[in-house]
N, C-alpha and C positions, 0 to 999 in steps of 0.2 A: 293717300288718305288713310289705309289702313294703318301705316306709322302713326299717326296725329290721335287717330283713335284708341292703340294701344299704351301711346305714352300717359292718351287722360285716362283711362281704367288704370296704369301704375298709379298715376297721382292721387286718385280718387282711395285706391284702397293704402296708400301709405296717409292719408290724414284721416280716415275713418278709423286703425291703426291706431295712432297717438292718444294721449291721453293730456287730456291738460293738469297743470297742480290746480291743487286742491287745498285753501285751507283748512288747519287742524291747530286745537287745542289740547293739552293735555295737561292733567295736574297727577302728584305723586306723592306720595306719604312711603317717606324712608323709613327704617327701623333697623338697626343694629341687631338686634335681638331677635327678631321678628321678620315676616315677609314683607317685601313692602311690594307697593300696589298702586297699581295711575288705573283712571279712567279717562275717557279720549272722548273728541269730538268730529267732525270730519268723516275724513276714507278707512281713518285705522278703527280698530275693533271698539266697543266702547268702554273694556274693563279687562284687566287682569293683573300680573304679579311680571314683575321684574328682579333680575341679578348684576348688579354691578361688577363690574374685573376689580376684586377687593386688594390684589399688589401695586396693581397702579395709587390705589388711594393713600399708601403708604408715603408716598409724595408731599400729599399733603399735610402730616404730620412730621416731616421734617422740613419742612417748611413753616410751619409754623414754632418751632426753635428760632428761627432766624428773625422772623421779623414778623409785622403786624400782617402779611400777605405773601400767597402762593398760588401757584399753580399746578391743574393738576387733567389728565387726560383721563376720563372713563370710557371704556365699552360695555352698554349694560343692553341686556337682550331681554326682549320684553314678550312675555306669552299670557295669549288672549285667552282668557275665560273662557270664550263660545269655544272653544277648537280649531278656530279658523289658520291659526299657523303662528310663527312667532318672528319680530324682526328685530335691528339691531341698531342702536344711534350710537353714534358717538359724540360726547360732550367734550369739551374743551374749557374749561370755568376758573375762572381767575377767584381766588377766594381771601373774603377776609375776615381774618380772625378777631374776635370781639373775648372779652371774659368767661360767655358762653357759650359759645360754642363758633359758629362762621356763618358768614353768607355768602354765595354765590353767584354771579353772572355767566353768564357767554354766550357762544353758538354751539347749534346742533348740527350732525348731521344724518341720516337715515340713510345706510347701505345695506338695502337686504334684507333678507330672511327666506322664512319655508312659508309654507302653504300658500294661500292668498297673497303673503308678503312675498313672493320669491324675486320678484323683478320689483321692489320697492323703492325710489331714492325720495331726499327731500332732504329740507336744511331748515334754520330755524333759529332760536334764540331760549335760552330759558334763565327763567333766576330763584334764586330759593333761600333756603338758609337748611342747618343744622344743631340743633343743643347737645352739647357734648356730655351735657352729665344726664339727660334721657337717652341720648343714643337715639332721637326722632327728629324726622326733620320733615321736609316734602319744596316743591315747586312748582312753579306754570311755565309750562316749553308751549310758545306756538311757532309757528311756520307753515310752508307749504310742502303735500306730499305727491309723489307723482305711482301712481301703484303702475307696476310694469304689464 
């Protein structure tokens, strides 16, 4: 009996434990020049500033020499207003080039970060665009996030 008892106090404290997803919304205002900035909906923070990996974006400038469409990988790390900590998605976004500038589709994903975010994952979808001769763009990523 004491087996039977010890295994349901395991069980018990590995599902109290777990955390389920959570959907989340976020929107983002790019700038070339400038900070750019999302505010969120959900488990993550509701506002702050973000950094794109600006080599990888080089990608899509020479891609778009070639043809009406490219692809391109971002890692952009996002840090919350409040201080609660900062986390990391990575995009994946098929883009296409227009007179003005481009638009984008894909999937997300959420690996991480500090603070609050240190055990973060989640995945997702966003789509957006860019105007190449403001150098301002922005998006809507939603998905589901799981905070660790």
């Amino acid at each position: 009996m004491m087996g039977v008892s010890l295994l349901a106090a395991l069980a018990s404290i590995g599902v109290a434990s777990a955390t389920s997803p959570v959907p989340f919304t976020m929107a983002d205002e790019v700038s070339v020049s400038a900070v750019s900035t999302f505010t969120s909906t959900g488990p993550l923070c509701a506002s702050g500033t973000f950094v794109d990996d600006v080599a990888l974006l080089a990608i899509a400038r020479s891609a778009q020499a070639r043809s009406g469409r490219g692809s391109v990988l971002i890692r952009s790390v996002y840090t919350c207003d409040d201080g609660s900590g900062t986390f990391v998605m990575v995009k994946h976004l098929t883009l296409t080039f227009t007179d003005t500038g481009f638009a984008d589709t894909g999937p997300v994903e959420i690996l991480g970060g500090t603070g609050a975010y240190a055990g973060v994952t989640g995945h997702g979808s966003t789509s957006g665009g860019t105007n190449a001769r403001s150098g301002l763009g922005g998006g809507t990523t939603t998905g589901l996030v799981q905070l660790g």
